[in-house]
C-alpha angles and dihedrals in degrees: 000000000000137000094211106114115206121205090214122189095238133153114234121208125206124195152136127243133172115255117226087254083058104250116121123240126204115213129183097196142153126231121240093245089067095050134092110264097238097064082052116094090176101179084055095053093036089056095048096044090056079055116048095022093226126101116268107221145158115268107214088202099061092028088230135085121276124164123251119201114224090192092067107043122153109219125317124346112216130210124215127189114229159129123266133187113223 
């Protein structure tokens, strides 16, 4: 992996779905087609979407890919233009 970090123009998305134990989870995360190609294994989420049904995405918090489902969403999911440092 390399060390090189990239301020890329992304929008970041930040909502609230219902896991499949019932608690809600709260996720600031940005989709794949925003990120550089090189973080993207597609065949793997793909795989796992099929799946699991819910979108797999980069959690800025935890800087790593998690899956938000779309289906279960609380509420509104908001957008923000920004840059992010990868």
């Amino acid at each position: 992996m390399s060390n090189t970090t990239t301020n890329t123009n992304v929008t970041i998305y930040n909502g609230t779905f219902r896991k499949n134990n019932g608690q809600n989870r709260n996720m600031s995360f940005i989709r794949r087609q925003d990120l550089p190609s090189s973080m993207v294994n597609e065949s793997k989420c793909q795989a796992l979407e099929t799946k699991t049904g819910s979108e797999v995405v980069f959690d800025t918090d935890i800087r790593k890919f998690r899956q938000f489902n779309w289906n279960t969403v609380e509420g509104e999911v908001t957008r923000t233009e920004t840059t992010f440092t990868f």
